[in-house]
C-alpha positions as CSV (number, residue, x, y, z in Angstrom):
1,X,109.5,89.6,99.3
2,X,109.0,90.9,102.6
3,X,111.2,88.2,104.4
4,X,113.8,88.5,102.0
5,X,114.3,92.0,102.1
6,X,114.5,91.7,106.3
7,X,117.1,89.2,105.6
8,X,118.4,91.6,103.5
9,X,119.1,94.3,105.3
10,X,120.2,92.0,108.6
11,X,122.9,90.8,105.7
12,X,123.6,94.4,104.8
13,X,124.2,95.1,108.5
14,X,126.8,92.5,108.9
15,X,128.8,93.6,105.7
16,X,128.7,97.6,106.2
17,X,131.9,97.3,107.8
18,X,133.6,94.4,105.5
19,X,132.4,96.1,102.4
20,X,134.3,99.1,103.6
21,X,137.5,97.6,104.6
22,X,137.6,96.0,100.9
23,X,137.3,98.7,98.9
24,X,136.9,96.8,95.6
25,X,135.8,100.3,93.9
26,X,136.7,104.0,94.3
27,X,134.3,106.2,96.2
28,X,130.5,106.8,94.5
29,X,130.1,109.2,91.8
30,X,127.2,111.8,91.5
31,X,125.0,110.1,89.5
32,X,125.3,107.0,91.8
33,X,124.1,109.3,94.8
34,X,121.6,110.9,92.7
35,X,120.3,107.6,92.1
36,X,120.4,106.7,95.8
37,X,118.4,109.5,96.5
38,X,115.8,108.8,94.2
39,X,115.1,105.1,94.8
40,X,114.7,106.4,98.8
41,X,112.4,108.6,97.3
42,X,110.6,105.8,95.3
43,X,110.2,103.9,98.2
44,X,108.9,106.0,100.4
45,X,106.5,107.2,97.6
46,X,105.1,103.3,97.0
47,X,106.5,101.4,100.1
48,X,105.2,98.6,98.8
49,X,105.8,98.5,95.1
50,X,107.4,95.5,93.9
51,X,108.7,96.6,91.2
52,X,111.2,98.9,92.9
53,X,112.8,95.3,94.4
54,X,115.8,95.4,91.9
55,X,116.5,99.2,92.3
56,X,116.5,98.4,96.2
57,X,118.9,95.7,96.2
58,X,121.2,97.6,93.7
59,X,121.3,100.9,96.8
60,X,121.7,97.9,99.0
61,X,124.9,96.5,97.2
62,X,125.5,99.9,96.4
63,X,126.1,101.3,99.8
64,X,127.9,98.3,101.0
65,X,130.3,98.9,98.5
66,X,131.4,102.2,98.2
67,X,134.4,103.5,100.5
68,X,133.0,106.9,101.1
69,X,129.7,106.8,102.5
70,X,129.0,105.4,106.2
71,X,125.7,104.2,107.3
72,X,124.7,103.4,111.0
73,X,121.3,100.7,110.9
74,X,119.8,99.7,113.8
75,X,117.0,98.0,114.9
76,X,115.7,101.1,117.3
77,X,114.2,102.3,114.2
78,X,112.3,99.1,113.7
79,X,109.6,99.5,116.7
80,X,106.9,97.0,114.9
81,X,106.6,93.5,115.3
82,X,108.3,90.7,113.6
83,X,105.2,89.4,112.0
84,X,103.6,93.1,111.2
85,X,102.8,92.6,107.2
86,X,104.6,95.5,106.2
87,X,107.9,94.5,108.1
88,X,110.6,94.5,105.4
89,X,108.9,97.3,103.2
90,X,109.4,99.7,106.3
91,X,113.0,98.6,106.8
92,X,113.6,99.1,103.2
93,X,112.7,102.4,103.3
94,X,114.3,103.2,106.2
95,X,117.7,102.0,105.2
96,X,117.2,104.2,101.9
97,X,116.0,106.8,103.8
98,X,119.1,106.7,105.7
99,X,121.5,106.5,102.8
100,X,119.8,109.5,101.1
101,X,120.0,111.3,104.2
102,X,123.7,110.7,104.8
103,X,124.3,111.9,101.4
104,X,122.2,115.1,101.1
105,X,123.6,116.3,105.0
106,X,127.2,115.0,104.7
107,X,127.8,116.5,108.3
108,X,124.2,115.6,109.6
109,X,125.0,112.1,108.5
110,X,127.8,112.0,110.9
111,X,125.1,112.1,113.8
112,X,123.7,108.1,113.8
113,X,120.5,109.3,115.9
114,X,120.0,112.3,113.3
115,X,120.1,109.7,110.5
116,X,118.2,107.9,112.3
117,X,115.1,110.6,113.3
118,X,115.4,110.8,109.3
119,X,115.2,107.5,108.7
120,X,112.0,107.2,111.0
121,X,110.3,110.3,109.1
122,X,110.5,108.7,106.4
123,X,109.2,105.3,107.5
124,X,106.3,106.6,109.1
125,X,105.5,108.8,106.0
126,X,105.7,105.5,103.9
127,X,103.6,103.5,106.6
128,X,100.8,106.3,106.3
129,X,100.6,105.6,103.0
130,X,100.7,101.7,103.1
131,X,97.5,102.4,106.2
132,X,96.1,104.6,103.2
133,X,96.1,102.0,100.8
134,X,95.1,99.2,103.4
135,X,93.4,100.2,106.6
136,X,93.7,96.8,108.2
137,X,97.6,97.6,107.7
138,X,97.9,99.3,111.1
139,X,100.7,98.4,113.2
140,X,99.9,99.1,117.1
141,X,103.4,100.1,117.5
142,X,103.7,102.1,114.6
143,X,100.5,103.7,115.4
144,X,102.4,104.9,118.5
145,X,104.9,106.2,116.9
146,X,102.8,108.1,115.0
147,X,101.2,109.8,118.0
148,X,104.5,110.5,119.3
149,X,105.4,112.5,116.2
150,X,102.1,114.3,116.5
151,X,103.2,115.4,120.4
152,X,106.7,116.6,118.5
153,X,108.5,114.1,120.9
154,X,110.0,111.8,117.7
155,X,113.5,113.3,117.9
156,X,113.6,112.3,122.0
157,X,111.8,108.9,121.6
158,X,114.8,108.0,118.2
159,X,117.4,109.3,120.3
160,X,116.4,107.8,123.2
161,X,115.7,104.1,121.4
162,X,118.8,104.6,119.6
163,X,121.2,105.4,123.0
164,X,119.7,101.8,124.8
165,X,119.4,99.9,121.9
166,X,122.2,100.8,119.1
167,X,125.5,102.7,121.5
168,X,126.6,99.7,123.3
Protein backbone atom coordinates (compact mmCIF):
# COMPACT_ATOMS: atom_id res chain seq x y z
CA UNK A 1 0.00 0.00 0.00
CA UNK A 2 2.86 2.11 0.76
CA UNK A 3 4.24 2.11 -2.94
CA UNK A 4 0.94 2.78 -4.27
CA UNK A 5 0.03 5.58 -2.39
CA UNK A 6 3.77 7.28 -3.31
CA UNK A 7 2.71 6.61 -6.87
CA UNK A 8 -0.17 8.12 -5.89
CA UNK A 9 0.45 11.22 -4.90
CA UNK A 10 3.47 11.64 -7.73
CA UNK A 11 0.16 11.03 -10.09
CA UNK A 12 -1.77 13.51 -8.05
CA UNK A 13 1.14 15.98 -8.66
CA UNK A 14 1.11 15.71 -12.36
CA UNK A 15 -2.84 16.19 -12.63
CA UNK A 16 -3.31 19.18 -10.01
CA UNK A 17 -3.08 21.43 -12.76
CA UNK A 18 -5.05 19.33 -15.65
CA UNK A 19 -7.75 18.52 -13.11
CA UNK A 20 -8.11 22.26 -12.78
CA UNK A 21 -8.14 23.36 -16.23
CA UNK A 22 -11.14 20.66 -16.75
CA UNK A 23 -13.47 21.57 -14.52
CA UNK A 24 -15.76 18.62 -14.95
CA UNK A 25 -17.68 19.78 -11.55
CA UNK A 26 -18.47 23.03 -9.86
CA UNK A 27 -16.38 24.20 -6.98
CA UNK A 28 -16.50 21.77 -3.47
CA UNK A 29 -19.33 22.14 -1.15
CA UNK A 30 -19.13 22.31 2.69
CA UNK A 31 -19.57 19.04 3.49
CA UNK A 32 -16.91 17.96 0.90
CA UNK A 33 -14.37 20.23 2.82
CA UNK A 34 -15.61 19.05 6.10
CA UNK A 35 -14.85 15.78 4.92
CA UNK A 36 -11.34 16.76 3.76
CA UNK A 37 -10.61 18.04 6.91
CA UNK A 38 -11.54 15.11 8.75
CA UNK A 39 -9.78 12.28 6.73
CA UNK A 40 -6.43 14.74 7.27
CA UNK A 41 -7.35 14.42 10.68
CA UNK A 42 -7.79 10.57 10.46
CA UNK A 43 -4.55 10.21 9.06
CA UNK A 44 -2.59 11.98 11.08
CA UNK A 45 -4.40 10.31 14.05
CA UNK A 46 -3.49 6.52 12.62
CA UNK A 47 -0.84 7.19 9.86
CA UNK A 48 -0.78 3.89 9.18
CA UNK A 49 -4.32 2.65 9.24
CA UNK A 50 -5.27 0.78 6.29
CA UNK A 51 -8.51 1.12 6.45
CA UNK A 52 -8.48 4.91 5.87
CA UNK A 53 -6.96 3.84 2.13
CA UNK A 54 -10.43 4.43 0.38
CA UNK A 55 -11.25 7.74 2.22
CA UNK A 56 -7.56 8.81 1.08
CA UNK A 57 -7.91 8.21 -2.41
CA UNK A 58 -11.42 9.75 -2.47
CA UNK A 59 -9.47 13.50 -0.93
CA UNK A 60 -6.98 12.55 -3.48
CA UNK A 61 -9.49 12.48 -6.52
CA UNK A 62 -11.30 14.89 -4.65
CA UNK A 63 -8.84 17.66 -4.68
CA UNK A 64 -7.71 17.08 -8.11
CA UNK A 65 -11.03 17.73 -9.14
CA UNK A 66 -12.57 20.59 -7.72
CA UNK A 67 -11.95 24.17 -9.46
CA UNK A 68 -11.66 26.07 -6.32
CA UNK A 69 -9.14 24.81 -4.16
CA UNK A 70 -5.21 24.95 -5.11
CA UNK A 71 -2.71 22.81 -3.66
CA UNK A 72 1.17 23.25 -4.00
CA UNK A 73 3.11 19.44 -3.28
CA UNK A 74 6.48 19.13 -3.24
CA UNK A 75 8.99 16.88 -2.40
CA UNK A 76 10.94 19.42 0.18
CA UNK A 77 8.42 18.10 2.58
CA UNK A 78 9.50 14.56 1.92
CA UNK A 79 13.14 14.67 3.77
CA UNK A 80 13.24 10.65 4.39
CA UNK A 81 14.49 8.10 2.28
CA UNK A 82 12.94 6.33 -0.59
CA UNK A 83 13.07 2.99 1.15
CA UNK A 84 12.15 4.42 4.82
CA UNK A 85 8.92 1.98 5.73
CA UNK A 86 6.72 4.52 6.46
CA UNK A 87 7.34 6.49 3.06
CA UNK A 88 3.89 6.83 1.47
CA UNK A 89 1.97 6.93 4.95
CA UNK A 90 3.92 10.22 5.63
CA UNK A 91 3.23 11.64 2.22
CA UNK A 92 -0.32 10.79 2.58
CA UNK A 93 -0.68 12.68 5.45
CA UNK A 94 1.05 15.41 4.32
CA UNK A 95 -0.87 15.94 1.21
CA UNK A 96 -4.14 15.80 3.48
CA UNK A 97 -2.57 17.84 5.75
CA UNK A 98 -2.06 20.31 3.13
CA UNK A 99 -5.53 20.23 1.65
CA UNK A 100 -7.09 20.69 5.18
CA UNK A 101 -4.87 23.47 5.76
CA UNK A 102 -5.63 25.32 2.53
CA UNK A 103 -9.18 25.02 3.39
CA UNK A 104 -9.37 26.03 7.03
CA UNK A 105 -6.71 29.40 6.22
CA UNK A 106 -8.08 30.25 2.78
CA UNK A 107 -5.46 33.20 2.73
CA UNK A 108 -2.66 31.19 4.56
CA UNK A 109 -3.22 28.64 1.85
CA UNK A 110 -2.10 31.10 -0.68
CA UNK A 111 1.48 30.95 1.03
CA UNK A 112 3.00 27.37 -0.59
CA UNK A 113 5.80 27.33 2.20
CA UNK A 114 3.01 28.14 4.96
CA UNK A 115 1.10 25.08 3.64
CA UNK A 116 3.86 23.51 3.55
CA UNK A 117 5.32 24.18 7.48
CA UNK A 118 1.60 22.79 7.98
CA UNK A 119 1.94 20.03 6.04
CA UNK A 120 5.34 19.07 7.86
CA UNK A 121 3.57 19.55 11.53
CA UNK A 122 1.43 17.36 10.67
CA UNK A 123 3.76 14.68 9.32
CA UNK A 124 6.06 14.71 12.03
CA UNK A 125 3.08 14.53 14.52
CA UNK A 126 1.91 11.39 12.50
CA UNK A 127 5.55 9.89 12.34
CA UNK A 128 5.79 10.26 16.31
CA UNK A 129 3.07 8.32 16.52
CA UNK A 130 4.07 5.60 13.90
CA UNK A 131 7.91 5.70 16.19
CA UNK A 132 5.30 5.15 19.15
CA UNK A 133 3.72 2.31 17.82
CA UNK A 134 7.07 0.79 16.37
CA UNK A 135 10.39 2.02 17.76
CA UNK A 136 12.52 0.41 15.08
CA UNK A 137 10.33 2.90 12.79
CA UNK A 138 12.84 5.75 13.10
CA UNK A 139 13.82 7.51 10.14
CA UNK A 140 17.44 9.26 10.60
CA UNK A 141 16.14 12.12 8.61
CA UNK A 142 12.97 12.43 10.08
CA UNK A 143 14.62 12.23 13.46
CA UNK A 144 16.29 15.41 12.38
CA UNK A 145 13.57 16.99 11.59
CA UNK A 146 12.29 16.43 14.67
CA UNK A 147 15.20 18.06 16.54
CA UNK A 148 14.87 20.91 14.34
CA UNK A 149 11.26 21.59 15.44
CA UNK A 150 12.46 21.16 19.02
CA UNK A 151 15.21 24.24 18.33
CA UNK A 152 11.93 26.17 16.78
CA UNK A 153 13.93 26.38 13.44
CA UNK A 154 11.02 24.17 11.31
CA UNK A 155 9.46 27.28 9.74
CA UNK A 156 13.26 28.36 8.32
CA UNK A 157 14.36 24.79 7.50
CA UNK A 158 10.48 24.29 5.22
CA UNK A 159 10.96 27.56 3.78
CA UNK A 160 14.30 27.16 3.08
CA UNK A 161 13.81 23.32 1.47
CA UNK A 162 10.85 24.63 -0.21
CA UNK A 163 12.81 27.98 -1.97
CA UNK A 164 15.78 25.34 -3.46
CA UNK A 165 13.80 22.58 -4.05
CA UNK A 166 9.99 23.54 -5.08
CA UNK A 167 10.42 27.74 -6.69
CA UNK A 168 12.27 26.96 -9.67
Amino acid sequence: MRKALTAVIVLLALTLGVGAQEQKRGPSTQEERARAVRIAQALEAQPNDTSLHDDYTWLLCWAVEVPDLSVSICTANMPWKDKYKHSGDLAAVGLAATVAFVIQHPNEGKDAGAAGLAAMESMLRAYQKIVEQDPKAHSEEMDEVVETQRQGKLEGYVRDRWTKTCNK
